[in-house]
N, C-alpha and C positions, 0 to 999 in steps of 0.2 A: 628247484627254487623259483618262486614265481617274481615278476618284474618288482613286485612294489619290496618282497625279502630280499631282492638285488639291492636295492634302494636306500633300503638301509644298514648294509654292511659296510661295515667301517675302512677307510684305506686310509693310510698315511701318504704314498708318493701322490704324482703327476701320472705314475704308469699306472698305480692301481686306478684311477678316475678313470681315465683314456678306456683299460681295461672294462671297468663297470658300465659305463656309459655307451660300448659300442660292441657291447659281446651280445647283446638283445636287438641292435638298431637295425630295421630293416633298409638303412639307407646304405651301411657296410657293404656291402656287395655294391650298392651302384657305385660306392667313393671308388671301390678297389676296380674296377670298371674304367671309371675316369679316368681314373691315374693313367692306369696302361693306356688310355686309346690318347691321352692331351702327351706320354711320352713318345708314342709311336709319331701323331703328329708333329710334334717339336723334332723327333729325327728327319722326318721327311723333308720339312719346312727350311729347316735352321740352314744358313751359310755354308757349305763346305768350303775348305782350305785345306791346303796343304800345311800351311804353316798359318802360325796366329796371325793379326794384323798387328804392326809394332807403328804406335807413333813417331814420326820423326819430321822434326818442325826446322824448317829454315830456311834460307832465300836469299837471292844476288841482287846488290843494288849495283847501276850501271851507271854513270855519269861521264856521260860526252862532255867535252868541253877543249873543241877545234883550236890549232895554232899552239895549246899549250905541250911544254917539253914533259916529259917521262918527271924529273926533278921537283915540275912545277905543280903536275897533279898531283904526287908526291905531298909536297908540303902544303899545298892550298886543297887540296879535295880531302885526299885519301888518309891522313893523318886526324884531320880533324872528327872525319864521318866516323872513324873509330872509337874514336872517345865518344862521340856521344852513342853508339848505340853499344858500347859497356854499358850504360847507363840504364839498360834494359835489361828486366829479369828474366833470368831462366837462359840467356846468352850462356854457351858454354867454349865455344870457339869464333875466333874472328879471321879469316884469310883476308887477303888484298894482294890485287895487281896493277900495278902503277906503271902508265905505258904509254904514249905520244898520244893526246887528243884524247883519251876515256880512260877513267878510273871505274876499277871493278871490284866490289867489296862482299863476300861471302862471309853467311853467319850462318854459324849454326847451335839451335838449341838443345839442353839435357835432352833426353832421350825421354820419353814420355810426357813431354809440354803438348797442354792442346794448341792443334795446328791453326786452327781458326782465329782465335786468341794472337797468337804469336804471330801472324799474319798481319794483323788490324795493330798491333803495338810497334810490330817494324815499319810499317806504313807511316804511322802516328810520330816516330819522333825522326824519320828523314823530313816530312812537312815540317817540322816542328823548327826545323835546323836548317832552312833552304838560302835563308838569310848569311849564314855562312858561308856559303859555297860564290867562288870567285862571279863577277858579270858573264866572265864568255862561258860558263857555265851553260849547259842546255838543262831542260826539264828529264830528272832523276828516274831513270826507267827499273821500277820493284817485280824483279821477277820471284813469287814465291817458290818453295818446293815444293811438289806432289807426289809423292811417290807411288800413291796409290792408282794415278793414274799414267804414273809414267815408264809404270813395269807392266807389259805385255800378258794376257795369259794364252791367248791363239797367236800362233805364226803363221802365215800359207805361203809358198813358195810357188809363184805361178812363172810359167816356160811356155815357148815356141816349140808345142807341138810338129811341124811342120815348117816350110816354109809359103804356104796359102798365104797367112798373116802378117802384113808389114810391119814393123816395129812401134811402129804410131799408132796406129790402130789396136794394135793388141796392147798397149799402155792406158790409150784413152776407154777400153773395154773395164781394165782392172780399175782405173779410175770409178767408171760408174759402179762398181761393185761396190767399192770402196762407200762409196757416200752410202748404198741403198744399207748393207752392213751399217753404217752410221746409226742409220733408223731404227735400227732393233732396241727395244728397252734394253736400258742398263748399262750398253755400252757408251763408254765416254769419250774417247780418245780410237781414233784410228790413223796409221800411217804405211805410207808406201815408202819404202827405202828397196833404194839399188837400182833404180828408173833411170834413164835418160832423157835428156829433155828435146821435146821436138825445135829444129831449129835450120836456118837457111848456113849450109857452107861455103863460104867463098875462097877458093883456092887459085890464091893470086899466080902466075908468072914471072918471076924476075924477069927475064930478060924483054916480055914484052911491056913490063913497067919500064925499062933501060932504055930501049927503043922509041917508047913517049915521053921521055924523059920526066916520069913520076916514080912519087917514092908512098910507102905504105901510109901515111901520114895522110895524105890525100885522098886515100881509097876509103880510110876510116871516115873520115869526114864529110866526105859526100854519102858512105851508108846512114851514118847516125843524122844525119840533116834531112835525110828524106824518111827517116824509121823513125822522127819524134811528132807526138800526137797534137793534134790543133785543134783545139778546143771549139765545141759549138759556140756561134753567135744566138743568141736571142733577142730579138725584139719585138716592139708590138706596133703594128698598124692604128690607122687613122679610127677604124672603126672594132676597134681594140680585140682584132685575132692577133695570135702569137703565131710568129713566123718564128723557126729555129735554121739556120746557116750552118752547115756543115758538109763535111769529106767523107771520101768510106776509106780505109784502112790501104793507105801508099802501098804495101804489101801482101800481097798476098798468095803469091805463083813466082814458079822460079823466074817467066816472062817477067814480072816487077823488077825482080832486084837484077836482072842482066840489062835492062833499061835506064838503071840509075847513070845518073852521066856524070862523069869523076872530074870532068877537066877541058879543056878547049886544048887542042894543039892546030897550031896555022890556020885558026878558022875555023875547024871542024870538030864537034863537039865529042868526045871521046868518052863511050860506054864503058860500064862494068863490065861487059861481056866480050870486049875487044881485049881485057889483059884480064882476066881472071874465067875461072872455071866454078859454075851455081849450080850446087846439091840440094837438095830438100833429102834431110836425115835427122840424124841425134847430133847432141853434142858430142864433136870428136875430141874435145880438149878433156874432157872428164873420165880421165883413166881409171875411175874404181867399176869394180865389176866383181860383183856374185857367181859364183858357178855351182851344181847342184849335179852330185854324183851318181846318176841311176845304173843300176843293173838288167840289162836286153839282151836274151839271148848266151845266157853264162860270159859277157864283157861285159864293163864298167864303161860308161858314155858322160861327158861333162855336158851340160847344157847352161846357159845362161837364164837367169831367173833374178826376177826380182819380187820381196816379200813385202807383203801388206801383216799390220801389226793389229791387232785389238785388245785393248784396257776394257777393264769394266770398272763403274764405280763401286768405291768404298763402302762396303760392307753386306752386298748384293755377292747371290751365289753363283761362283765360279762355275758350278756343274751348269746350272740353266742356261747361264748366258752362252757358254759356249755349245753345248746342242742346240741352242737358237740359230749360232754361227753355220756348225754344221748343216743344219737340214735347211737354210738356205746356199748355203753350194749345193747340195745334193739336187735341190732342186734347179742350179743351171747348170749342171753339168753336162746334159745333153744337149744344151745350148754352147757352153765353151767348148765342148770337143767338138762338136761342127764346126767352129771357130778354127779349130787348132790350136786353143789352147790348154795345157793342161795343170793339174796344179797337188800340191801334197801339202798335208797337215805338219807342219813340223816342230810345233808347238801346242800341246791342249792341257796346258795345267789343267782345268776344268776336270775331265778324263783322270790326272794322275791324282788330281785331291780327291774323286768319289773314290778311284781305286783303293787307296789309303786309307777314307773311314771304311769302307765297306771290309777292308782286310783287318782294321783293328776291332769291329764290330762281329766282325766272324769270333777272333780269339776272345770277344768278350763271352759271347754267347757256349764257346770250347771252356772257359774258367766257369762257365757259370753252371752248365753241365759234369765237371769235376767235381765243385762241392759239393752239387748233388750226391752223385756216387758216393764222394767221403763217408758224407751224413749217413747216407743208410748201413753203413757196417756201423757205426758210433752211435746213435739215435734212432733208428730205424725209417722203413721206407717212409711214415705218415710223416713222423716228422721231419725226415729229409724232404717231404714238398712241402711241408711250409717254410721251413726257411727260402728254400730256393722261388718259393712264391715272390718271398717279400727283397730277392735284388733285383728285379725290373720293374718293380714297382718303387723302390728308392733311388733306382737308373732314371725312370720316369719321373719323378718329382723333380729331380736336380736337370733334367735335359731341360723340363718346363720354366727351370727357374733363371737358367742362362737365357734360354732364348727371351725371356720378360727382359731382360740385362742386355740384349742387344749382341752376346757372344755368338760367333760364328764355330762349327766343330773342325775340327783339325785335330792334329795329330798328338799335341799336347792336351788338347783337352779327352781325347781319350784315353791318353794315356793318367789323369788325374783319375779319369773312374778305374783305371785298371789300377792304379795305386791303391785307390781306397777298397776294390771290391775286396778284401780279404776284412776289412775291419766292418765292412758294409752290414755283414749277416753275422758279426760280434753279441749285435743285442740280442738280434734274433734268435741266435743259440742258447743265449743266456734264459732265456726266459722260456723257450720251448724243454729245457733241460731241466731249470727249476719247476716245471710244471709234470715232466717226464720225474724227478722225485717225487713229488708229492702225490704223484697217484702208485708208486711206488712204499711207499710208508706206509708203515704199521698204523691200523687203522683208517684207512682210506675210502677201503669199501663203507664205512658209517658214513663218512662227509659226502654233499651237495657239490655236484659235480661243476656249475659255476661256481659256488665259492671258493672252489678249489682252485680254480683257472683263474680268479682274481686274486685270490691268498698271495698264488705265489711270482703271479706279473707285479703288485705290489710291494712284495720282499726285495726283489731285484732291483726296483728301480732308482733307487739313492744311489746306491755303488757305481751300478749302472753309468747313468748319468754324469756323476765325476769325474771315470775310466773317459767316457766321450769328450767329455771337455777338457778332461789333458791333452788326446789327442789331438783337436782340433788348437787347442794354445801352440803344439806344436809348427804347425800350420802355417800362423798367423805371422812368425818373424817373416816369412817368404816373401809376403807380400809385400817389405820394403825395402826389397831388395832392391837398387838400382839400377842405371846403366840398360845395357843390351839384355843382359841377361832376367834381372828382374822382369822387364817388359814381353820377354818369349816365355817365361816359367810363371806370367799372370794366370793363366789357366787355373795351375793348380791351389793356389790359396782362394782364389776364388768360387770352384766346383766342393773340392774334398771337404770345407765344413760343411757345406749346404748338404752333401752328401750323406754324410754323418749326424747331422741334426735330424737329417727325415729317416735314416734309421731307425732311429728311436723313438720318430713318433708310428710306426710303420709299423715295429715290432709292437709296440704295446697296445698300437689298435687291430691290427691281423691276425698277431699269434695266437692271442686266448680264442679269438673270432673263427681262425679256422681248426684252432685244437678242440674246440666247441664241436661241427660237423664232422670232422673226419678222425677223431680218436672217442670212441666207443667205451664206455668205462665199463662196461660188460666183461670186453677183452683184458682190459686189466684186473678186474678183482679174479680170473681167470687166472693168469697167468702168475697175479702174486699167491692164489692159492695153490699153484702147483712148485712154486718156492717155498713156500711154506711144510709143502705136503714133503718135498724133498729135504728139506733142513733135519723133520725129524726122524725122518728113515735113517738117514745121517748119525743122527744121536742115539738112534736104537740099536745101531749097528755098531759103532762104538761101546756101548754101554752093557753090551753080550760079550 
């Protein structure tokens, strides 16, 4: 049948057009080209997670207000800031701590309010309402929530290799690590927890404060009078340079603070270092401490360690940012083990969300490989590769259509394609089947082997179509689902129609398209001749 007799065969559906229009197109092949290379890019590209990102919107207001009782913020702050920020939509909880000198009020919103929004509206009516809050009242500190960037996805646990490295030194090392990590795109947030802080110890003597007849009251007094900063003077000359007036820092060496003079007895002016004892260390008053259990040797060893945290921002991939992390440690590693320092990974979400797609992307690739095999006992080999053509190529339409959406892949969202892959290659079968009878039927071998591939992609496609839009109505309650759970189970009303709708256009422009190249109507009027030839041997044998 030549293009312009395709032309004008008549179709009723959407599939028989689809059908007509792209079973001659020499652009077929590059569309189906496309597809697979913009889905393989959209896997490569798109956010890994382990788990979906779930909005969660909320934030602490904090109101100092000195001198006043527990009772008094009570009913002057904390009561009133209440009611009004009821007053706010999408508010679904309200806490409050009412305590000597600050009132502290916690809100939190439904679970899927945009954070930005909710952000700028609880801002909006504490200003709104400042007027109410008592005079000793101070300015209302709005701390929002983040949660995106206040959940870690790298931990590193760094340790005293040795003892070469002083404790200061190997804190202020991981400090600059810390900031140069800062610097890598993407990362938002970094923290060091478990650190000591560098600091001057003074370990007083009773009995030679007893002896001078001083009491601790004194000691403090004369530290903190010599350890507060005094400010440059500036001024300007006659022939207007600026002169600046200033000190260099009272402290600096244990000689400073053993110099501090506490006191005069009979005359004689009575040092720090005559009743006390000056450390330069850590703070000794900060009893929290890390320990980090390694195996040397077939024993277990504690070591003291403290970890540096890194966030990344919202909606940037966990895989990248943290091999950015990694390969710079890798790259001062031979730096901190000269050091003596050494350090362990002890957090890489990053690491366990690629693990996670790459392991449900495997079993996708294992399902998609079964229907294969199915196909060929039921339909046979040709057209067991066209169906199984057309589920990465409607894998590929739907991966391209999230990432336009802004979704990141995780674990729910493959698990929506593994939901849908069984309905995925529904059309697909439908119409390579319907096309598997009609070259099948009596009288076959007369008909034009396009019109036949369009015949019967257009027979199917009303029923068709319906069948998919039940399924996909199915779909649809999901997505107003609320709470926790609506919010983690977005994935799937969002992937499985889109899923489903490129099905159908998939099947009815590939199936006739590649039933077209790879089923041979030679082989068929073939094989219905050799059904035939055996029917009537059949009847012969019988009829003796």
């Amino acid at each position: 049948m030549t293009t312009e007799e395709l032309e004008k065969l008549q179709v009723k559906d959407t599939a028989g057009k689809l059908a007509k229009n792209f079973i001659y197109n020499p652009l077929t092949s590059v569309l189906a080209a496309f597809l697979l290379i913009i889905g393989y890019l959209s896997l490569q590209i798109m956010p890994r997670e382990e788990d979906p990102q779930i909005a969660i919107s909320g934030g602490s207001i904090i109101v100092p207000a000195p001198g006043l009782s527990s009772k008094e913020i009570e009913k002057l702050i904390t009561e009133p800031l209440e009611q009004k920020l009821r007053e706010v939509n999408g508010v679904e909880h309200i806490y409050s701590v009412s305590t000597d000198n600050v009132a502290i009020v916690n809100v939190m919103y439904y679970i899927g309010q945009n954070r930005e929004i909710s952000n700028v509206k609880l801002y909006d009516k504490v200003m709104q309402n400042m007027d109410l809050l008592p005079k000793s009242a101070m300015q209302p500190l709005i701390k929002p929530l983040d949660i995106d960037i206040d959940i870690p996805i790298v931990n590193i646990a760094f340790y005293q290799k040795n003892q070469n490295i002083d404790y200061n030194t190997f804190i202020q090392t991981i400090d600059g690590l810390k900031k140069e990590i800062n610097t890598i795109q993407n990362i938002s947030k970094t923290e060091l927890k478990g650190e000591k802080r560098e600091q001057f110890n003074v370990e007083v003597d009773l009995n030679k404060l007893k002896s001078y007849n001083l009491s601790l009251g004194q000691i403090a007094n004369g530290i903190s009078a010599i350890a507060t900063r005094v400010p440059s003077v500036k001024t300007k000359t006659n022939d207007n340079q600026l002169v600046v007036f200033g000190i260099k820092n009272a402290i600096e060496t244990i000689d400073d603070v053993n110099n501090i003079m506490v006191a005069n007895y009979m005359g004689s002016p009575i040092y720090l270092r005559d009743v006390a004892k000056v450390t330069h260390g850590v703070d000794l008053q900060n009893k929290q401490s890390a320990k980090m259990y390694m195996k040397v040797d077939d024993r277990f060893i504690s070591v003291d360690q403290v970890t540096l945290t890194i966030a990344k921002l919202a909606g940037t991939n966990a895989v990248f940012v943290a091999n950015d992390v990694e390969e710079l440690l890798k790259s001062k590693e031979a730096e901190l083990e000269k050091m003596g320092i050494g350090f362990k990974t002890t957090r890489n979400y990053g690491e366990r969300a690629d693990e996670a797609v790459n392991e449900l992307v495997h079993h996708l690739v294992i399902t998609i490989i079964i229907i294969a095999v199915m196909l060929v006992f039921f339909l046979g080999w040709k057209e067991s590769l066209i169906v199984t053509f057309t589920v990465p190529a409607i894998l590929a339409v739907t991966l391209f259509v999230a990432y336009l959406g802004d979704q990141t892949i995780n674990r729910i969202t493959l698990f929506a394609f593994l939901l849908s892959l069984g309905l995925l290659v529904d059309a697909a079968i439908i119409v390579i089947e319907n096309i598997h009878r009609h070259l099948h039927t009596h009288g076959s071998e007369q008909r034009d082997m396009d019109e036949l591939l369009v015949t019967a992609t257009d027979e199917i496609g009303a029923p068709t179509n319906i069948a998919t839009l039940a399924i996909i109505l199915t779909m649809v309650p999901m997505a107003f689902v609320g709470g926790m759970m609506g919010e983690f189970m977005k994935p799937i009303p969002l992937n499985v129609p889109v899923a489903l709708i490129a099905s159908l256009f998939v099947a009815y422009i590939f199936t006739p398209y590649l039933s077209k190249k790879l089923i041979k109507k030679n082989d068929d009027d073939a094989h219905h001749h050799n059904q035939n030839t055996m029917y009537q041997e059949e009847n012969m044998a019988e009829v003796k």
